[in-house]
N, C-alpha and C positions, 0 to 999 in steps of 0.2 A: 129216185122218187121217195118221199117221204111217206111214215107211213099215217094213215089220216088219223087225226085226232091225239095221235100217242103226245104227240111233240108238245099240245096244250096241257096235257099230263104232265110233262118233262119238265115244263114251261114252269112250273109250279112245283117242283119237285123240293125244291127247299124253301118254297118261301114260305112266311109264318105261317103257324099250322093253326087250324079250327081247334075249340076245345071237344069238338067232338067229333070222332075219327069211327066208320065202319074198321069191323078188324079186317083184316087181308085177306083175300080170300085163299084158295088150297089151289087154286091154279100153276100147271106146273109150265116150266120153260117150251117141253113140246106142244104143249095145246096152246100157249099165248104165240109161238111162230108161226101151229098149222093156222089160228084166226088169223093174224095178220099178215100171211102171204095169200089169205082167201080174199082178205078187203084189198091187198095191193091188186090184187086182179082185178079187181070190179071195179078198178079205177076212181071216175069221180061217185061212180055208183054207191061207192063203198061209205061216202058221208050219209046215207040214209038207212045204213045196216046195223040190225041193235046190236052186232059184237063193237062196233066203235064205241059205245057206250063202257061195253063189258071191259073192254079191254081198259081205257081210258081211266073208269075205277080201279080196278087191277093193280094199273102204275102209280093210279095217284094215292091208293092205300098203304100199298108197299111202301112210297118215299114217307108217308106217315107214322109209320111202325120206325122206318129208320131213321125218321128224324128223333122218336121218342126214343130210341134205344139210344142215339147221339146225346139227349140229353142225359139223360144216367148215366153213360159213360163220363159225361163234361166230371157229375159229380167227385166222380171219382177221381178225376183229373188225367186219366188215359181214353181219351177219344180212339174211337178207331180209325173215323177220318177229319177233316179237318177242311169241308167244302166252305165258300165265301157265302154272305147272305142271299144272292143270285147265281145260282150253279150255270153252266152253258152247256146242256146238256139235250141233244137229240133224240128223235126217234131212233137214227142211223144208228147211235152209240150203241141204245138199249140194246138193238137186235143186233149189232156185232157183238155186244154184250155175251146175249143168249147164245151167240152160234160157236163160242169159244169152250163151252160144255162138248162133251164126245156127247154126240146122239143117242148113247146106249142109256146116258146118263140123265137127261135130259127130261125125262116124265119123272124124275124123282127130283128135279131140283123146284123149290118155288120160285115164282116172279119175286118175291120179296129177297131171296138170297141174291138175285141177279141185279136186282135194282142196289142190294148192298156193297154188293164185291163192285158195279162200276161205280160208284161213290168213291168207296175205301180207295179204288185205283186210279181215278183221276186225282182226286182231292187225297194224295197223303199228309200225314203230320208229317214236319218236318224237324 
């Protein structure tokens, strides 16, 4: 099952970015799984719960930070990843993503590292 909402995050992960972006927030890899295996439970319930929200900004922040950090990289002419202007990119991905962290590790990592390392690893230069 997917998880609600993320995917329209995902959905949107690379495409052209607003000129104006909240910064990311400090959320870390264990608190964006314990919420989103709270909304997979609550099944369809879970579209009317404000972490779908929270989370939803979360990812769609993070892909904005990295798209801004993509572009300074471009400058410099070593990108670190090298995604298409329509990424294909899941819910499923993000949180296999996350689960590839050791648990011990995993409140010290942010959504935004996670959201970057599956970029850099789907999408390498080549």
């Amino acid at each position: 099952m997917k998880y609600p909402s993320i995917l329209m995050a995902l959905a949107a992960l690379l495409a052209p970015a607003s000129p104006i972006f909240a910064a990311p927030g400090a959320m870390s890899v264990a608190t964006f799984l314990a919420k989103a295996e709270a909304l997979k439970a609550k099944g369809m319930m879970a579209l009317f719960a404000s972490d779908v929200g929270l989370l939803k900004s979360e990812v769609a922040n993070a892909a904005a930070a990295y798209r801004r950090q993509l572009r300074q990289e471009a400058i410099t002419g070593k990108p670190s990843a090298c995604p298409p202007e329509h990424a294909a990119l899941n819910s499923d991905d993000l949180m296999a993503q996350m689960r590839t962290y050791p648990a011990a590790d995993r409140p010290r990592i942010p959504v935004t590292q996670a959201v970057a390392d599956l970029i850099r690893k789907r999408y390498p230069c080549h």
